[in-house]
Each structure stands twice: as structure tokens, then as C-alpha cells.
KOLKEKE-714963 format. One record per residue: x, y, z of N, C-alpha, C in turn. Coordinates in nm, 3 decimals. Layout:
<rs>
R     n.x     n.y     n.z    ca.x    ca.y    ca.z     c.x     c.y     c.z
R       X       Y       Z       X       Y       Z       X       Y       Z
...
</rs>
This chain:
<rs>
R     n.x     n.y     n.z    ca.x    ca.y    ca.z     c.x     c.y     c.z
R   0.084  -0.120   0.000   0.000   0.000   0.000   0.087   0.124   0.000
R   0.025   0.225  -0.139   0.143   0.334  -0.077   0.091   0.415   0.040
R   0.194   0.506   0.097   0.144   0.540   0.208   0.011   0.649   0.235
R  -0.082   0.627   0.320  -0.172   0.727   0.316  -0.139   0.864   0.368
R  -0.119   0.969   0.309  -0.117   1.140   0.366  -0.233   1.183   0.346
R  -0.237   1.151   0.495  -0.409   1.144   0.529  -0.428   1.303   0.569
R  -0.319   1.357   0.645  -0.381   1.504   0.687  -0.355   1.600   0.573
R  -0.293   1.555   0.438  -0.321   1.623   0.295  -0.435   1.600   0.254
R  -0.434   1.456   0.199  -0.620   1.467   0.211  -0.737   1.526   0.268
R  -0.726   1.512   0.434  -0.817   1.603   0.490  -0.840   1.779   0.445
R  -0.640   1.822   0.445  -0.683   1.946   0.403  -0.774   1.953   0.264
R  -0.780   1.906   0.191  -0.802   1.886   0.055  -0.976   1.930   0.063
R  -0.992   1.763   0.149  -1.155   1.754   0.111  -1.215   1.907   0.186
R  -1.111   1.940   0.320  -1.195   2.074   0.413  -1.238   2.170   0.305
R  -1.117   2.196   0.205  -1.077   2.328   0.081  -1.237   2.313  -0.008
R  -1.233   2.174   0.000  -1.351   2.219  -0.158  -1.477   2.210  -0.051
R  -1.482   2.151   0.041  -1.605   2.153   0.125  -1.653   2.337   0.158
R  -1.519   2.394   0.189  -1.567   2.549   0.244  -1.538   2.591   0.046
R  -1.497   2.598  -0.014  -1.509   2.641  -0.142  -1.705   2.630  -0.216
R  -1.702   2.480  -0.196  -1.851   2.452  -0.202  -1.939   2.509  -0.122
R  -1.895   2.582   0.010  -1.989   2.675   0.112  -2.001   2.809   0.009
R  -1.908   2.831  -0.040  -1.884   2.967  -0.041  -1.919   3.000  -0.187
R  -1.947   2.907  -0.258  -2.017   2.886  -0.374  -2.190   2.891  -0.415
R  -2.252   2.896  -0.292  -2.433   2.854  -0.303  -2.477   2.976  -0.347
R  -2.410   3.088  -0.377  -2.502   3.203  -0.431  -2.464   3.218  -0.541
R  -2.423   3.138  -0.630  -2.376   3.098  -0.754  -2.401   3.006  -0.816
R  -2.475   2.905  -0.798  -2.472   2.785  -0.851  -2.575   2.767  -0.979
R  -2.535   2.686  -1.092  -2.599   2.639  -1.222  -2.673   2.503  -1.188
R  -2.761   2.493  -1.182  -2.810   2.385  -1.160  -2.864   2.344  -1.265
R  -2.848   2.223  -1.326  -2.899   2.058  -1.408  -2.971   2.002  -1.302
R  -3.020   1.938  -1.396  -3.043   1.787  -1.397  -2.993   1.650  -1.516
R  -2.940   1.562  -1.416  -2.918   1.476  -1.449  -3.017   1.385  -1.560
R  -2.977   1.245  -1.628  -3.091   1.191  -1.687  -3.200   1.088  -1.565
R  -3.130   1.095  -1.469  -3.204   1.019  -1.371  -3.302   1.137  -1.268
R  -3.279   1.236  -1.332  -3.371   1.305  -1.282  -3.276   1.397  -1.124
R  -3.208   1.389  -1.112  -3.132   1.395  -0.971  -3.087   1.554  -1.004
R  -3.025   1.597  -0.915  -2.964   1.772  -0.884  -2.824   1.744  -0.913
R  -2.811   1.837  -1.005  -2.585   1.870  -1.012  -2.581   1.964  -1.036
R  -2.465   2.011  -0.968  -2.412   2.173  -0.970  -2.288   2.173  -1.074
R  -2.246   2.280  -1.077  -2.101   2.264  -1.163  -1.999   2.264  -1.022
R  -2.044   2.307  -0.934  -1.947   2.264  -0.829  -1.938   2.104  -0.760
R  -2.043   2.044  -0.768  -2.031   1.891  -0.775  -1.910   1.859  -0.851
R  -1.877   1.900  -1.000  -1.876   1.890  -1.094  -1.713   1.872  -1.048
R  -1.647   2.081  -1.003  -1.541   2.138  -1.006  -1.471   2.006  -0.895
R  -1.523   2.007  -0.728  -1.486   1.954  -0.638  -1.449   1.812  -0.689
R  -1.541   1.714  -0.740  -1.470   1.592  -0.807  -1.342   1.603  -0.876
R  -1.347   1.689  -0.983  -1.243   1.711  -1.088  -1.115   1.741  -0.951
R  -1.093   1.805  -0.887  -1.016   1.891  -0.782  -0.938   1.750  -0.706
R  -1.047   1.683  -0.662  -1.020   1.541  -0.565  -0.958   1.415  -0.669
R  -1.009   1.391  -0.724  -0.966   1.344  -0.820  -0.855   1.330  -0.890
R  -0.798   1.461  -0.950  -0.666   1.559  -0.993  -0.565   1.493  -0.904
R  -0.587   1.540  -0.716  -0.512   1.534  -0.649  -0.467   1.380  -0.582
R  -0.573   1.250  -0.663  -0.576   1.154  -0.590  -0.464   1.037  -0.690
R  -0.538   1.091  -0.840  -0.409   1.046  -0.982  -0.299   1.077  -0.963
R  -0.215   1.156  -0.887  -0.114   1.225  -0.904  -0.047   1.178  -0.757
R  -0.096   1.176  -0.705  -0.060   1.086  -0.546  -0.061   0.938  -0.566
R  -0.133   0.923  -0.557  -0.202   0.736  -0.558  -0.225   0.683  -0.786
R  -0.091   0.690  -0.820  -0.170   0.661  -0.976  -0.236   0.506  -0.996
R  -0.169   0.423  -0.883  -0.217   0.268  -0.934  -0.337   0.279  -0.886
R  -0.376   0.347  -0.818  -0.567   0.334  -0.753  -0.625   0.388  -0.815
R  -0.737   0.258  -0.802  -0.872   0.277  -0.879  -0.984   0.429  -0.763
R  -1.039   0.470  -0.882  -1.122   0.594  -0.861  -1.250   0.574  -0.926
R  -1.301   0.585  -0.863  -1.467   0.610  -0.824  -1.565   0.724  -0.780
R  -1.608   0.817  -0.882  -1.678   0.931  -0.888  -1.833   0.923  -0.899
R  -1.932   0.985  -0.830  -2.037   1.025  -0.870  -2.042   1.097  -0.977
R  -1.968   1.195  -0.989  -1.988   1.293  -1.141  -1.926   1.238  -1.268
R  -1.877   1.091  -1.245  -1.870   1.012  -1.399  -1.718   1.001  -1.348
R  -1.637   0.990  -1.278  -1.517   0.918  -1.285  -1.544   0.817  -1.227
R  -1.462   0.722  -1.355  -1.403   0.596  -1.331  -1.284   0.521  -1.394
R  -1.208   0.537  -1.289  -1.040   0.520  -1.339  -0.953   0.404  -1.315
R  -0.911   0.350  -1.374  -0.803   0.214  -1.348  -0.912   0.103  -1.305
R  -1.011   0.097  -1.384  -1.075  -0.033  -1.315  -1.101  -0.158  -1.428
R  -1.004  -0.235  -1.432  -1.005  -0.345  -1.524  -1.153  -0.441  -1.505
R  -1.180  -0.473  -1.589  -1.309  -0.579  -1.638  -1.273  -0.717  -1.593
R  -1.404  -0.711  -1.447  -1.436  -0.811  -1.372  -1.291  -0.841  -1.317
R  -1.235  -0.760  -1.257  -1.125  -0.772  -1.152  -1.147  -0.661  -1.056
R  -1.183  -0.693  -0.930  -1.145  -0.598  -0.813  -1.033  -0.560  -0.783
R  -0.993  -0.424  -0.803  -0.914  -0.328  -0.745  -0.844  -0.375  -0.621
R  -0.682  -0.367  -0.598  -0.644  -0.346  -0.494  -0.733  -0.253  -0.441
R  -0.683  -0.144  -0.457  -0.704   0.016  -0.389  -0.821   0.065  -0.486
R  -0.872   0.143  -0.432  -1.003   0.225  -0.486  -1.062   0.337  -0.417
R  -1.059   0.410  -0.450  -1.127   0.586  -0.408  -1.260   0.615  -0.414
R  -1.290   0.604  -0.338  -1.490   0.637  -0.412  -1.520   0.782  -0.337
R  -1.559   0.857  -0.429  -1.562   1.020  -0.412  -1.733   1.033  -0.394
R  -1.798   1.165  -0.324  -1.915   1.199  -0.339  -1.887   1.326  -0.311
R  -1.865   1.396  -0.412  -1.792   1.557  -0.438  -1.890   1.633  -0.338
R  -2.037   1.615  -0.335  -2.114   1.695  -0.280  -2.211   1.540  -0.235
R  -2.284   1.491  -0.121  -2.362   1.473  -0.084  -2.463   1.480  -0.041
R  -2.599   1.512  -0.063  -2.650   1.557   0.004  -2.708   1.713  -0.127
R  -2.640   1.673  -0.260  -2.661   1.827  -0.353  -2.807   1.913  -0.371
R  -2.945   1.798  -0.327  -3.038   1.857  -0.284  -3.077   1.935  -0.203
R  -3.016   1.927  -0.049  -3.011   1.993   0.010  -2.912   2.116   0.012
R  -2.841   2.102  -0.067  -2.704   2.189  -0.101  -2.770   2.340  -0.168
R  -2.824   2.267  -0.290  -2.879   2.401  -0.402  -3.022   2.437  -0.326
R  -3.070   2.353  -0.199  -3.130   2.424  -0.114  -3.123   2.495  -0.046
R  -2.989   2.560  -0.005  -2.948   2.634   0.102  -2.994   2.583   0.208
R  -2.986   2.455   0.251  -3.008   2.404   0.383  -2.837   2.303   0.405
R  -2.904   2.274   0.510  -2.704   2.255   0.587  -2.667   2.127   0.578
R  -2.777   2.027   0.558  -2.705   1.900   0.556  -2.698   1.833   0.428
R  -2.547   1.866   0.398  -2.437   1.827   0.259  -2.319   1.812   0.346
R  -2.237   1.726   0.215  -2.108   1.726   0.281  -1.982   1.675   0.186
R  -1.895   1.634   0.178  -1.786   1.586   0.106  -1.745   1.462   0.178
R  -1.727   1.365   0.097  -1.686   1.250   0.107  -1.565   1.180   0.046
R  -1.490   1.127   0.090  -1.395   1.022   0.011  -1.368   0.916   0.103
R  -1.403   0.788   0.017  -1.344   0.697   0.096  -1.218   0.582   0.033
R  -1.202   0.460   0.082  -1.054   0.418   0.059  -1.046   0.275   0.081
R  -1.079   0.170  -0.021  -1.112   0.048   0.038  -0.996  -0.029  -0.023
R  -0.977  -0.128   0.061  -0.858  -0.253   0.012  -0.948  -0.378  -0.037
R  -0.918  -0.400  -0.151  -0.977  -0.527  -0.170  -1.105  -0.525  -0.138
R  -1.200  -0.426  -0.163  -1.318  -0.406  -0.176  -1.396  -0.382   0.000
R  -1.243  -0.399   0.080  -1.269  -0.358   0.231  -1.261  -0.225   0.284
R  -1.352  -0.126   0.327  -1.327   0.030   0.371  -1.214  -0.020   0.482
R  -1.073   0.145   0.457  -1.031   0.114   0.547  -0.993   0.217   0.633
R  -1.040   0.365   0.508  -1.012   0.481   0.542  -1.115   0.568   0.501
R  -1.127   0.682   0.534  -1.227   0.771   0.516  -1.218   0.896   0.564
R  -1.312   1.026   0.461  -1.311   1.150   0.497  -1.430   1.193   0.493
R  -1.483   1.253   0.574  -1.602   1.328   0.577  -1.634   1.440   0.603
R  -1.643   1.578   0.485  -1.644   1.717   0.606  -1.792   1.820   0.536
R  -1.826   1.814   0.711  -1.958   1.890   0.659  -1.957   2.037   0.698
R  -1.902   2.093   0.613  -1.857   2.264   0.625  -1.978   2.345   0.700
R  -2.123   2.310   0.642  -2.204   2.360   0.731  -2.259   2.372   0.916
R  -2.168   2.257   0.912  -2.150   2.227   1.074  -2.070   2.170   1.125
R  -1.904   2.250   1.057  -1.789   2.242   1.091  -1.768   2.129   1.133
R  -1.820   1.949   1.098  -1.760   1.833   1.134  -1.695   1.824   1.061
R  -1.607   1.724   1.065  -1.481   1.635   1.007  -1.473   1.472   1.069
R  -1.505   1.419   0.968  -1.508   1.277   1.043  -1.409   1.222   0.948
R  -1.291   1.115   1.054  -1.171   1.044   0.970  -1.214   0.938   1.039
R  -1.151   0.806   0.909  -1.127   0.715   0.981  -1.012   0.658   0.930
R  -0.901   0.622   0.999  -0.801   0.592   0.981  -0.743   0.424   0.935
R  -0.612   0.412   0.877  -0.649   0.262   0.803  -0.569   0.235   0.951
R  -0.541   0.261   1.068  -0.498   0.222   1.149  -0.590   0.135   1.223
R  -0.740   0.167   1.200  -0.836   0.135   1.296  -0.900   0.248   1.335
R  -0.884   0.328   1.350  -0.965   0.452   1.470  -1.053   0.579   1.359
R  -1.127   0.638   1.465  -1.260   0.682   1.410  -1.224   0.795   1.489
R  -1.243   0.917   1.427  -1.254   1.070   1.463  -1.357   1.127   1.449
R  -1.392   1.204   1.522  -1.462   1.298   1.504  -1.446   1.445   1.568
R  -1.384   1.556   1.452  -1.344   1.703   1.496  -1.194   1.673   1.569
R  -1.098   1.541   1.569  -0.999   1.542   1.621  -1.006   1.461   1.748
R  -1.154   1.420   1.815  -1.140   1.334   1.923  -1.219   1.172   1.889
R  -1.147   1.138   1.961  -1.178   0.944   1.938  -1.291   0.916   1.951
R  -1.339   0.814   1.851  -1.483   0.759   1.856  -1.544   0.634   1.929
R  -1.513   0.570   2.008  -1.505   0.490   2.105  -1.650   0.402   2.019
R  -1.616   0.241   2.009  -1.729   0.204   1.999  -1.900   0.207   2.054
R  -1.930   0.231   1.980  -2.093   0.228   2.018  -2.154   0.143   2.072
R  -2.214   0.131   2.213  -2.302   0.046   2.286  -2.393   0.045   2.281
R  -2.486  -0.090   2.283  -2.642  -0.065   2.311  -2.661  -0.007   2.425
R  -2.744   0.064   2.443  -2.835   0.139   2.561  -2.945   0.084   2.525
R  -3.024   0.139   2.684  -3.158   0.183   2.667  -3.254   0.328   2.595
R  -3.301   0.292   2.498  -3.376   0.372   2.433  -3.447   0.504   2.526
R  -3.426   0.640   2.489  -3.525   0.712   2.533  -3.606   0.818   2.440
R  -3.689   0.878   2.477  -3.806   0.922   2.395  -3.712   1.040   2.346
R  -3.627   1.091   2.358  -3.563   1.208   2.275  -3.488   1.119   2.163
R  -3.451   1.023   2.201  -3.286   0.941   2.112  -3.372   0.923   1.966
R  -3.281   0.958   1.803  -3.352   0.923   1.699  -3.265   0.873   1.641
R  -3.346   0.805   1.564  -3.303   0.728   1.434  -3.312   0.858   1.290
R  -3.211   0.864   1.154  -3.255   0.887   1.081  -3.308   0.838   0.983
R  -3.348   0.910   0.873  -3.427   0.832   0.788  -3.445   0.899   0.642
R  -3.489   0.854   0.539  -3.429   0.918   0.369  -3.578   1.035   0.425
R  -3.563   1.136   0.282  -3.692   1.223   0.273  -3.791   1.161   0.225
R  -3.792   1.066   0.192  -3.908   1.002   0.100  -3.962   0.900   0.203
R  -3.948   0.875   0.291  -4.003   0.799   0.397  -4.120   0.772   0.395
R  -4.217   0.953   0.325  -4.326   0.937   0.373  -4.393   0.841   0.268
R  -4.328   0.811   0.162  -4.414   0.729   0.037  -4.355   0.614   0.049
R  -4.284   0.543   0.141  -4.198   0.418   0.138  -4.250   0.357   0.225
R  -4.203   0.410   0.328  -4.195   0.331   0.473  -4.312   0.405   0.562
R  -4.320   0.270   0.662  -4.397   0.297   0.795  -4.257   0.295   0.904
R  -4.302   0.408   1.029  -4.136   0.391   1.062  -4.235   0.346   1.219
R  -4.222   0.300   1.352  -4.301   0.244   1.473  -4.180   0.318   1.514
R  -4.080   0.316   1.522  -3.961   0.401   1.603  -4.029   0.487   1.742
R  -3.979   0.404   1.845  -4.003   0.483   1.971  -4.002   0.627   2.001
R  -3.857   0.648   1.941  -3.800   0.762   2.002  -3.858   0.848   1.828
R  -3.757   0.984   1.783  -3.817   1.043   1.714  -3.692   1.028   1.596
R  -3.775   1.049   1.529  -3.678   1.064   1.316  -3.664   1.208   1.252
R  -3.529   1.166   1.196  -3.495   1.298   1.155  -3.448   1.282   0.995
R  -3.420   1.376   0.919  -3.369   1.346   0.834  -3.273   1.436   0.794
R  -3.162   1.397   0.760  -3.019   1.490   0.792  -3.005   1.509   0.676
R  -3.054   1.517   0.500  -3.024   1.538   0.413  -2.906   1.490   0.310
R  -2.868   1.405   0.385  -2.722   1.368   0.378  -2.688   1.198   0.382
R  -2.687   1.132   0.295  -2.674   0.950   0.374  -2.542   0.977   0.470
R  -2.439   1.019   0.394  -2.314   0.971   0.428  -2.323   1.055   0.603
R  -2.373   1.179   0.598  -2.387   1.206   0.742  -2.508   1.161   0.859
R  -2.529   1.096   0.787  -2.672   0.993   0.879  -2.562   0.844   0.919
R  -2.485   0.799   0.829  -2.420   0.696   0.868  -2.293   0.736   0.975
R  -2.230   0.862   0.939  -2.150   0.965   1.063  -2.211   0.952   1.189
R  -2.345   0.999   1.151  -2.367   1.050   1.305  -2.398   0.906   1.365
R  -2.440   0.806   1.313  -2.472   0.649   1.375  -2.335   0.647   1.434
R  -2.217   0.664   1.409  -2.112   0.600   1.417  -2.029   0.638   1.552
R  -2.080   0.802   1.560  -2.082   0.896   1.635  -2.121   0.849   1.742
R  -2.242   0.793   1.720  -2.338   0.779   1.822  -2.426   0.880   1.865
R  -2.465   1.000   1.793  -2.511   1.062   1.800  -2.679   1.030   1.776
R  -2.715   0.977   1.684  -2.829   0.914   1.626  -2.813   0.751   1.699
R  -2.923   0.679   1.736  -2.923   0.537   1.736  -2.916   0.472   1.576
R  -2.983   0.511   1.465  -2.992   0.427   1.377  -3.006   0.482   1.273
R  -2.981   0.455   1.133  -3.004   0.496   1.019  -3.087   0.415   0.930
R  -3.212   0.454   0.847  -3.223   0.413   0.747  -3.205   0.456   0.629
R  -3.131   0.363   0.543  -3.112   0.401   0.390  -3.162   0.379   0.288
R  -3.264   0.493   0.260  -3.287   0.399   0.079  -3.160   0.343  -0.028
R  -3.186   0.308  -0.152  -3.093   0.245  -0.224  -3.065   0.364  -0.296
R  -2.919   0.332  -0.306  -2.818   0.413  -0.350  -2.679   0.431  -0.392
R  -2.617   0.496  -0.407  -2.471   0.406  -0.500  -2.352   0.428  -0.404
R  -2.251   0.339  -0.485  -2.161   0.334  -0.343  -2.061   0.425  -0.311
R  -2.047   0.540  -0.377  -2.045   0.716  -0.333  -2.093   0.761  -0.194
R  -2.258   0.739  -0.195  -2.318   0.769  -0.102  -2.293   0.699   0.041
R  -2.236   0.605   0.016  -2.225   0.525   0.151  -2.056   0.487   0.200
R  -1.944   0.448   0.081  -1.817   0.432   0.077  -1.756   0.535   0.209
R  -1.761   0.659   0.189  -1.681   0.716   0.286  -1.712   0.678   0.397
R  -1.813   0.665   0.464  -1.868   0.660   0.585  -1.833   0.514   0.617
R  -1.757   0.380   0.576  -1.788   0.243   0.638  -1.683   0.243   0.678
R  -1.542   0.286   0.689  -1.448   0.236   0.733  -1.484   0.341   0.900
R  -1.536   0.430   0.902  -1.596   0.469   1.044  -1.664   0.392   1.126
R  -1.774   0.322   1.059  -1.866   0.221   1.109  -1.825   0.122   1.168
R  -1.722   0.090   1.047  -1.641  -0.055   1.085  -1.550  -0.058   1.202
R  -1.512   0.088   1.209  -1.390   0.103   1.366  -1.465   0.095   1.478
R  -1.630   0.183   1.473  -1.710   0.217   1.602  -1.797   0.085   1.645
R  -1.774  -0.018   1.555  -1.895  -0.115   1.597  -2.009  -0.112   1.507
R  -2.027  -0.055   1.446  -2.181  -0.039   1.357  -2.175  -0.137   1.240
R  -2.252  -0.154   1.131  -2.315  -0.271   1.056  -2.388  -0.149   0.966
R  -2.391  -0.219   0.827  -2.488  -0.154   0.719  -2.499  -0.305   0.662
R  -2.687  -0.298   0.668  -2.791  -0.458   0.612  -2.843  -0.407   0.501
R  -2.894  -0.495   0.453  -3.019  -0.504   0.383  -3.164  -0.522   0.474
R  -3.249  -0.533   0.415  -3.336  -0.555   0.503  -3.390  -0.657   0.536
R  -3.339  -0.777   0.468  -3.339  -0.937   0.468  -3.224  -0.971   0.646
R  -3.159  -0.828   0.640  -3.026  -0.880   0.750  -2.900  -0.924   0.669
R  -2.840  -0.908   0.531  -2.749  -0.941   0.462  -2.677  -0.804   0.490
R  -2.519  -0.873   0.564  -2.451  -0.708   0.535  -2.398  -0.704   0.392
R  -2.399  -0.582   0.417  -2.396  -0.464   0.277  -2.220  -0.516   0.210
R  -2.190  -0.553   0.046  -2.080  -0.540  -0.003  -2.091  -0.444  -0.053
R  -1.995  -0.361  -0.034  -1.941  -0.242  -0.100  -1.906  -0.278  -0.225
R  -1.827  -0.364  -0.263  -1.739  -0.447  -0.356  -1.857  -0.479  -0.478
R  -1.956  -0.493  -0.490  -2.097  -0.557  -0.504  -2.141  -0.423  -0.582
R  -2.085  -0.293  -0.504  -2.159  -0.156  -0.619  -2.018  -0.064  -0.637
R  -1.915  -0.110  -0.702  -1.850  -0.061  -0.752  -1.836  -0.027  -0.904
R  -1.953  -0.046  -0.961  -1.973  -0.036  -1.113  -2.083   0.064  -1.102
R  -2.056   0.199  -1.177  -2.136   0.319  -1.175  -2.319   0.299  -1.149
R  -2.341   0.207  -1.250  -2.473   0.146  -1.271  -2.529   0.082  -1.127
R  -2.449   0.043  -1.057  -2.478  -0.080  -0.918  -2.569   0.022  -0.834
R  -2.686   0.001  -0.768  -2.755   0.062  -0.664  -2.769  -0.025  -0.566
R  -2.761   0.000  -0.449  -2.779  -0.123  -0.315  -2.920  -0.116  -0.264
R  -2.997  -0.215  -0.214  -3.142  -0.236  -0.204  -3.084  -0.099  -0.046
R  -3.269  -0.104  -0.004  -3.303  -0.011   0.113  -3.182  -0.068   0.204
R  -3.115  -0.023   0.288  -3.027  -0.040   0.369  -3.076   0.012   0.564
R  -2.996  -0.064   0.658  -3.047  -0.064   0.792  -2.879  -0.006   0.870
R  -2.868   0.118   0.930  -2.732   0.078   0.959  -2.746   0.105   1.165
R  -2.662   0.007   1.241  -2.696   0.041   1.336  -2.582  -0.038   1.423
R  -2.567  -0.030   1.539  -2.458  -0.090   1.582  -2.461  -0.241   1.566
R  -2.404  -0.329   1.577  -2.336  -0.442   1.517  -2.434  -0.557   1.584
R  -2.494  -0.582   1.695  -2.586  -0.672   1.746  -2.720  -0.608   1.770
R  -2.759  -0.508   1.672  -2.871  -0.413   1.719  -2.970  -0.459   1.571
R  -2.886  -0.519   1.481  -3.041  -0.533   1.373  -3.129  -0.558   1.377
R  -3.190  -0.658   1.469  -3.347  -0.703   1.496  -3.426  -0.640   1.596
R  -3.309  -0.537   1.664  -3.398  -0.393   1.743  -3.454  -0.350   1.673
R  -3.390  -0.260   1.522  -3.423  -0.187   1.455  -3.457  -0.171   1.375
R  -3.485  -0.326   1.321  -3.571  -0.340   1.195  -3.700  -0.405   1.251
R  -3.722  -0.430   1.353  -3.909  -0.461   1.384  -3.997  -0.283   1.346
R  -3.886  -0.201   1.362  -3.971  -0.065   1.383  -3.971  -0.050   1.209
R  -3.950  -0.077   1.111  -3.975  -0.029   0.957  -4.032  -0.137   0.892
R  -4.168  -0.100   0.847  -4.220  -0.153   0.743  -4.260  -0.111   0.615
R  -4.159  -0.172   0.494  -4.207  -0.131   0.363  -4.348  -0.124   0.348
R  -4.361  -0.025   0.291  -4.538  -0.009   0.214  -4.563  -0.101   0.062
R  -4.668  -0.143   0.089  -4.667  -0.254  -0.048  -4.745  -0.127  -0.133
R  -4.711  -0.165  -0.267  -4.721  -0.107  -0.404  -4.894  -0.142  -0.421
R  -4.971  -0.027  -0.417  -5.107  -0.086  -0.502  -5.123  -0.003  -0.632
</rs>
């Protein structure tokens, strides 16, 4: 492995994260053919991360939401691989609301082992190091324990909830605009639980090598954990997803029930 310069990286992702702050009274907004939100700063910040990741790391494979995909030979998994999400969260972004963020993550052999996360709007920074350890703002993330549930503690959950799911959740739901910072704050421990609709592995990559240090789990809703490795082809979407600490799945999936289609 070459070596990770991880606090270059960090500066990196902070630069386009406050660049991308400082950008919302400017923005061109598209749409995609899937119907989805892109900025040209989605656009710039990939190109930027990217630039800086070829030129550091050239044998690693790269993985973009905004259409990069680099060094990835046919039906062979990547040593190394980069999976970028320049902007997360770009709905809420060209909304002028706060939960977006920048992502990169860093998997071996289709295993997260590193990660960046910075959400300029509320000055976090979440690392996770290929050492093992989980940051957050510079202090240690100590694995996550079950507790006892109380009526303030929430789970998050996608915006579309209301046409999907039934949620029974004790305590209360939020929705942070953001996957990759809904899987943060699980990791955090800030939130008990996340649910994820399906989505590509941009949206979720940065955030697992955090998960994986604090104790947490990302399912399906069958209870199959999640391969990353599995949506590394632009096209790949992962079914609804459950993420929550590591012996907590059958807490937290009695409380969600899909809505059947009439």
C-alpha cells in the first residue's frame, strides 16, 4: 500500500467543502438523466479530488459520482479504490439548507479502510483511519453500545419515507439530508440508527471504514450485510439499507415496514 497522507487529504476535502460553502449564491443547476440535482461545483470539487488523488495514488482505482471511473479493469477488483461523493446531500445543497457534505473513501480489496467526511455547514470532520480509529473534529470515537432507548434518542431516515416506509420508532426521526452524514452521526453515536434507501456506493463508501472502527453494521433488510465491492460499477444501486450498531439489527428493523405497491 502506498502510504496514506491522510492530513493532505483532509486538508483537501476541508478546501472544496468550504469552497462549495462559499459557492451557493452561484450555482448552475442541471439535472441529471435520472432526474437527480448537479451543480457545476459537484462537478469542479470531483475534478479537484480526483486531480489530487491520480497524481498521489496513480495505481488506484477511482470512483466518482460525477462520472469518474479510473483504473478499473473488467471483472477484476481493485487493490485500492477511491470512491468520491464531491457533494452529498446536492439537494439539500442548491437548497441552502445545511445538511451536505464531502466524502472520500478508501477500500482494500473491496474492504473500507479509510475515510473522509467534512460537513462545512457544521464544521464536522469525520476520519477514519487505516490504522483502525474513528474521529470525530480530532477526538476518538469509542465504539458504540447498546443502551436503553429514550423518547428524545432518533433514528434517521431518507426524505421520502413518507411514500416508502412505515417507521413504529419509539423515540423520534430525523432526516439529515445527507446519507453519508446519517451513517456519521450512527457512528458517532449521535443518532441510534439509520435508514437508507438504495443508492450508489459514493453515497455510503466514505462513511464504512468509520462504522467498521465504532462497531456499527450496514444490512439489507433481509439482515445481509452490505458489499461495498458488489456496487462498484457506476450502474450498481444497493437495495433499502439498515445501519446500526453491530448486534442491534433485529432492534431496529421490527420498527420499519415497507409499504406494499397498489
Amino acid at each position: 500500500m502506498h502510504p496514506l497522507a491522510l492530513p493532505q487529504l483532509i486538508a483537501l476535502v476541508t478546501e472544496c467543502g468550504n469552497y462549495a460553502r462559499d459557492q451557493r449564491d452561484a450555482l448552475a443547476i442541471t439535472r441529471k438523466n435520472d432526474g437527480s440535482i448537479v451543480t457545476q461545483v459537484d462537478q469542479y470539487v470531483e475534478q479537484r479530488i480526483v486531480s489530487y488523488l491520480r497524481d498521489t495514488y496513480p495505481t488506484y482505482a477511482i470512483l466518482g459520482e460525477e462520472g469518474t471511473h479510473y483504473a478499473f479493469e473488467s471483472n477484476a477488483l481493485p487493490e485500492y479504490t477511491w470512491v468520491i461523493d464531491p457533494i452529498d446531500g446536492t439537494s439539500a445543497y442548491a437548497g441552502r439548507l445545511t445538511g451536505w457534505c464531502v466524502g472520500v473513501g478508501l477500500l482494500a480489496r473491496g474492504v473500507p479502510i479509510a475515510g473522509v467526511v467534512y460537513s462545512p455547514m457544521n464544521n464536522e470532520c469525520y476520519v477514519a483511519t487505516p490504522e483502525g480509529h474513528a474521529y470525530r473534529n480530532n477526538v476518538l470515537l469509542t465504539a458504540v453500545n447498546a443502551t436503553e432507548k429514550q423518547l428524545d434518542d432518533w433514528m434517521s431516515i431518507p426524505s421520502d419515507t413518507h411514500r416508502k416506509y412505515d417507521i413504529q420508532y419509539p423515540g423520534r426521526v430525523r432526516t439529515t439530508g445527507a446519507t453519508i452524514l446519517s451513517l456519521c452521526y450512527t457512528a458517532a453515536n449521535m443518532s441510534s440508527a439509520a435508514l437508507v434507501g438504495g443508492c450508489k456506493a459514493w453515497d455510503i463508501a466514505p462513511a464504512l471504514a468509520l462504522l467498521r472502527y465504532t462497531g456499527c453494521e450496514l444490512w439489507d433488510l433481509n439482515g445481509t450485510v452490505i458489499d461495498i465491492a458488489a456496487l462498484l460499477s457506476p450502474t450498481a444501486t444497493s437495495p433499502t439499507m439498515l445501519c446500526a450498531p453491530r448486534d442491534e439489527y433485529d432492534r431496529y428493523r421490527q420498527y420499519i415496514h415497507v409499504r406494499t405497491t397498489r
